[in-house]
C-alpha positions in Angstrom: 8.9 36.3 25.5 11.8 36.2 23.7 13.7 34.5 25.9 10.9 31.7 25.0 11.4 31.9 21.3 14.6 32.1 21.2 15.0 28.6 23.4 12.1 27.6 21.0 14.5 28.0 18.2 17.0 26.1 19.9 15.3 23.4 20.8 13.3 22.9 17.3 15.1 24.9 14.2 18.9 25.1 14.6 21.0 22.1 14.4 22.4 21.4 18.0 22.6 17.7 19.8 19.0 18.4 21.0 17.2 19.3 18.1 18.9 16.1 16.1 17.7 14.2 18.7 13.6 15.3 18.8 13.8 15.5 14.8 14.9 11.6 15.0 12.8 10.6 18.0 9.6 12.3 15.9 11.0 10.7 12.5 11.0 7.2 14.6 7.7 8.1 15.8 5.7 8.8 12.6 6.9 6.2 11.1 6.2 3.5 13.3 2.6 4.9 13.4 2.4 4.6 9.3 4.1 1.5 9.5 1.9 -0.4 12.6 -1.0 -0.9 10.1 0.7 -2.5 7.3 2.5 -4.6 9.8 -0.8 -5.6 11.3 -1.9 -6.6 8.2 1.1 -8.6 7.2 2.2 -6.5 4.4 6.3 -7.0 3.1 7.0 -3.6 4.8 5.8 -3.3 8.6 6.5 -0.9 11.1 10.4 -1.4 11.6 10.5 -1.0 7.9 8.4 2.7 7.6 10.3 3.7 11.1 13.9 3.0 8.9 12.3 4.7 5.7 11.9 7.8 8.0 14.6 7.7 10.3 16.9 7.5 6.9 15.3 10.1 5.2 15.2 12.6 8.2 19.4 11.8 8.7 20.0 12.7 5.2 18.5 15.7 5.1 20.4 16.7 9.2 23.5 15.7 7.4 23.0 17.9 4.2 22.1 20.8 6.2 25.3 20.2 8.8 27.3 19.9 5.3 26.3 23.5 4.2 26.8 24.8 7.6 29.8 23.2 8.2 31.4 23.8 4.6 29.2 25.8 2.6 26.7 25.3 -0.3 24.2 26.8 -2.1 21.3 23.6 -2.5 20.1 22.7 0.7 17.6 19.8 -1.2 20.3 17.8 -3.0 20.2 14.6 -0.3 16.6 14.9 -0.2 16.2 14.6 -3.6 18.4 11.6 -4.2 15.9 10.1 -1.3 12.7 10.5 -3.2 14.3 9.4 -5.9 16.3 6.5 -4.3 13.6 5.3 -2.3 11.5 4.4 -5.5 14.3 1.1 -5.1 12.7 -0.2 -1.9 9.3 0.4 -3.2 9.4 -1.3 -6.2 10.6 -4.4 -4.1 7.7 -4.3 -2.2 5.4 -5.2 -5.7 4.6 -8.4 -6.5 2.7 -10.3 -9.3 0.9 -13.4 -7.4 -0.1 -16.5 -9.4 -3.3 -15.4 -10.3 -1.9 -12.3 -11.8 -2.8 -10.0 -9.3 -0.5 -6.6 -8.0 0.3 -6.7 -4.6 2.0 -4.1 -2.4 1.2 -0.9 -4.6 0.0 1.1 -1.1 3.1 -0.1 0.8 5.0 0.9 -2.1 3.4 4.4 -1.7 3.1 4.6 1.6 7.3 3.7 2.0 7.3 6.8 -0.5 5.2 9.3 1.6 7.1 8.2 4.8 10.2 9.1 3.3 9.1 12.6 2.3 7.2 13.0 5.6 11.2 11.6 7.3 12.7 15.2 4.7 10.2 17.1 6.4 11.0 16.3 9.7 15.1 17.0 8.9 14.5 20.2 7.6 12.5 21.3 10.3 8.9 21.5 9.0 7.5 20.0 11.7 3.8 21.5 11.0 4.1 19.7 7.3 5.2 16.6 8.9 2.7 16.1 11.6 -0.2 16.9 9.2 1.0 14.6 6.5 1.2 11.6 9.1 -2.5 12.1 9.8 -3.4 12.1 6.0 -1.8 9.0 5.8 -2.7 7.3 8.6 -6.1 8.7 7.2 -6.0 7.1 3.6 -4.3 3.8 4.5 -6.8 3.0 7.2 -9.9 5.1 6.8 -10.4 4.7 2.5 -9.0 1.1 2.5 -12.4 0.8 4.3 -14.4 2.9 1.9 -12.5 1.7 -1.1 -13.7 -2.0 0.0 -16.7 -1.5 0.4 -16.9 0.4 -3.3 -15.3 -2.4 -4.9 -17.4 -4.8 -2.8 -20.6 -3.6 -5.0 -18.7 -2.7 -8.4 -19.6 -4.3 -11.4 -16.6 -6.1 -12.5 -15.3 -8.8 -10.3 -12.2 -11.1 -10.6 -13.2 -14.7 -9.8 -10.8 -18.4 -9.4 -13.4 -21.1 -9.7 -12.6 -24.6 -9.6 -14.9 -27.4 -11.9 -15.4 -30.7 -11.1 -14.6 -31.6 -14.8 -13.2 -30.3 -18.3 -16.5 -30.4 -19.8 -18.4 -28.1 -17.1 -16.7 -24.9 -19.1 -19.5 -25.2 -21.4 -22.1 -25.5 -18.3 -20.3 -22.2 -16.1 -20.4 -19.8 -19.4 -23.7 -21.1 -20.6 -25.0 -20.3 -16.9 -23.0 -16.8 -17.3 -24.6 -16.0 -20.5 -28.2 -16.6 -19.2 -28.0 -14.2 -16.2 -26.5 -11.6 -18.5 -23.0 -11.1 -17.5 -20.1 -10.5 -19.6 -17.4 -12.2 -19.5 -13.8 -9.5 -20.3 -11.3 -11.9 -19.1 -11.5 -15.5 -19.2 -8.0 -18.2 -18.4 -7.6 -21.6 -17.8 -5.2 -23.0 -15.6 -4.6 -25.8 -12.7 -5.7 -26.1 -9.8 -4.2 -24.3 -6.9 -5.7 -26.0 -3.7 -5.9 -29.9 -4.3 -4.0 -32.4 -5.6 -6.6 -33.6 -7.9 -6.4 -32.6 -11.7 -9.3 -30.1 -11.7 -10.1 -27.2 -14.3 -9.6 -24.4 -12.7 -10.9 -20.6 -14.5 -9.8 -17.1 -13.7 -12.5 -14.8 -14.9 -13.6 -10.8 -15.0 -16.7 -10.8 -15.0 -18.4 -7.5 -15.9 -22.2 -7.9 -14.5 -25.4 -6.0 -15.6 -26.1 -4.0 -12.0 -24.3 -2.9 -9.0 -24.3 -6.3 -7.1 -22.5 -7.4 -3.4 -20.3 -9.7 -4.8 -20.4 -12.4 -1.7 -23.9 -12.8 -3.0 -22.6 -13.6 -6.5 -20.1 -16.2 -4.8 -23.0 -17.8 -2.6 -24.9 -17.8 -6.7 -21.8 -19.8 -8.0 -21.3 -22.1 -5.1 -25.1 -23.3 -5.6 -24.1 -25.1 -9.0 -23.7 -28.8 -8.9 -20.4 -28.6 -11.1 -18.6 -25.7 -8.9 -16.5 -26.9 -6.5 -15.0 -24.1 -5.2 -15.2 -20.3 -5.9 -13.1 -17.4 -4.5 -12.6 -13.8 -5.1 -9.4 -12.3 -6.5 
């Protein structure tokens, strides 16, 4: 039996060619597994991108801990905190503000961040806290992005681009707004985005008086002769 642990801690808590080798190999792992939806999706940051994050992560923390083997030290964490820190970086690149003045990339952002802690984990040896936080977020960037659709699929506020067929139709949208009692929070005017043609086009929040699917509300808005083309935002 303790021949067994003892070639357990060998193979999986001292520093040897072995164990660097399994802590990258897992590191590589994880974070191709975080990283495989986002790529599917065709976020900025795919799977080569989280498998990086992690590998990066997990060598900086091997190296600290061969530097205060090797030479001494008394802070075992300073690489990994220069990580968390540093990573914030690559994260922030992955945020963008489209035309329509929506944020993009906020969950890869976050997700780059939890990889790299899940990559310090892995270097340090805590494989239990590793393994547990890839299935959490695996969890929360596949499972709730469902969930979290389908809530904002029925909330009341909804960002709209709607496209008139002329300047004067403003008047017609909002009146038509105002008689089915929604509010209108947010309200721009800008070109069109999709044709050539000089249409007015209108992003709008609209904040409506019950819980409503909001392909329904599109369908509603399509149905006016002076609409010519409406999209969620």
């Amino acid at each position: 039996m303790s021949d067994s642990l003892s070639f357990f801690d060998y193979c999986l808590q001292t520093l040897n060619p072995l164990s660097i080798f399994l802590r990258l190999f897992l590191a590589v792992l994880l974070g191709g597994i975080i990283g495989l939806e986002r790529g599917i999706k065709g976020r900025p940051a795919g799977m080569r991108t989280y498998m990086l994050v992690s590998l990066g992560s997990t060598l900086a923390m091997l190296t600290n801990t061969y530097i205060i083997d090797i030479f001494g030290g008394s802070d075992p964490a300073r690489m990994g905190a220069q990580v968390i820190s540093g990573i914030g970086f690559l994260g922030a690149g992955t945020i963008i503000v489209t035309r329509d003045r929506q944020v993009r990339g906020l969950t890869t952002a976050a997700g780059l961040w939890a990889s790299a802690c899940m990559g310090l984990a892995i270097g340090v040896g805590f494989y239990a806290g590793a393994l547990i936080g890839m299935f959490f977020i695996v969890f929360i960037t596949m499972g709730i992005h469902r969930l979290d659709t389908k809530l904002l699929s029925k909330s009341r506020s909804v960002d709209l681009y709607v496209e008139l067929a002329e300047s004067a139709s403003i008047h017609s949208l909002l009146e038509y707004i105002r008689k089915a009692d929604i509010k209108v929070t947010y309200l721009e005017i800008i070109r069109s985005k999709y044709d050539s043609e000089k249409r007015t086009a209108l992003l709008l929040t609209l904040l409506l008086p019950k819980r409503k699917i909001h392909y329904e509300l599109l369908a509603e808005f399509n149905e006016l002769e002076f609409v010519v083309f409406v999209e969620e935002v």
